[in-house]
N, C-alpha and C positions, 0 to 999 in steps of 0.2 A: 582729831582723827584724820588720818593720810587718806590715801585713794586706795594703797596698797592694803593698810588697815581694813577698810571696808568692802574692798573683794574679799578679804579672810570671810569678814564676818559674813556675809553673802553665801559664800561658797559653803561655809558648816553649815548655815541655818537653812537653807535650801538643798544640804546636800548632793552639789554640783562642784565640779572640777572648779579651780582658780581662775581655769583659764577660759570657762562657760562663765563665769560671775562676773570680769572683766568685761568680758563682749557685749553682755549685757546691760553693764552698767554705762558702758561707750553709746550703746545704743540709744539708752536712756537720756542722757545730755545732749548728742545728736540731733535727737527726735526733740526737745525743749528748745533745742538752740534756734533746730528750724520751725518750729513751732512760733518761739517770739520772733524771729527774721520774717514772719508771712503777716505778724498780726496779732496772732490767735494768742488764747490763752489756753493755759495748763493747771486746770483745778485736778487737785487729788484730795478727795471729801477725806475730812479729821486732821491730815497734815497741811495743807495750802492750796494757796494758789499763785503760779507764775505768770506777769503779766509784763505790757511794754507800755511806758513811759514816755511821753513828751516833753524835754525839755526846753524853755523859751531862750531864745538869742541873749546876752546882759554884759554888762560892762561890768568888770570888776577890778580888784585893786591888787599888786602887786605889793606884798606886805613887808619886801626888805626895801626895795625901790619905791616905791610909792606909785609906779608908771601905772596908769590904767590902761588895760588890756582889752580886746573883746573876746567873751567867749562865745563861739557859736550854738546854734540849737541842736538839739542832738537826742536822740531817744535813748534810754536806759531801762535795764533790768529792774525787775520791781519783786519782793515774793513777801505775801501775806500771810502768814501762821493761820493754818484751822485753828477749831475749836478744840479737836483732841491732843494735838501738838501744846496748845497754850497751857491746857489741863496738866499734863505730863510734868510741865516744868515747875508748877507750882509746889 
């Protein structure tokens, strides 16, 4: 599903303009993005939780050259399926 796709669906199922579902949905990642940039997490009970990740410094291997590289430490996005979400797909 696109982004475009899912303002559609947004905008029927709430009955709100294309261009109200957009904004909102802008607002939504926004608000997550800065949400993990401070720290914090983003539980929404039945579909997830968004959270941030620590990853440690590591040497690794360059697999056409062989040259080992270093990668530095760096934190990453993390998102954990609720329990209604995991339900859904079975």
């Amino acid at each position: 599903m696109t982004k475009a796709a899912l303002i559609e669906t947004i905008a029927q199922r709430a009955k709100i303009s294309k261009r109200a579902a957009g904004i909102a949905l802008d607002t939504f990642v926004e608000a997550t993005t800065n949400a993990l940039k401070n720290g914090d997490k983003l539980a929404l009970v039945g579909f997830g939780t968004f959270s941030v990740t620590k990853r440690q410094a590591r040497t690794a291997r360059n697999p056409r050259t062989g040259e080992t590289i270093e990668v530095p430490a760096k934190r990453a996005p993390k998102f954990k399926a609720g329990r209604d979400l995991k339900n859904a797909l079975k």
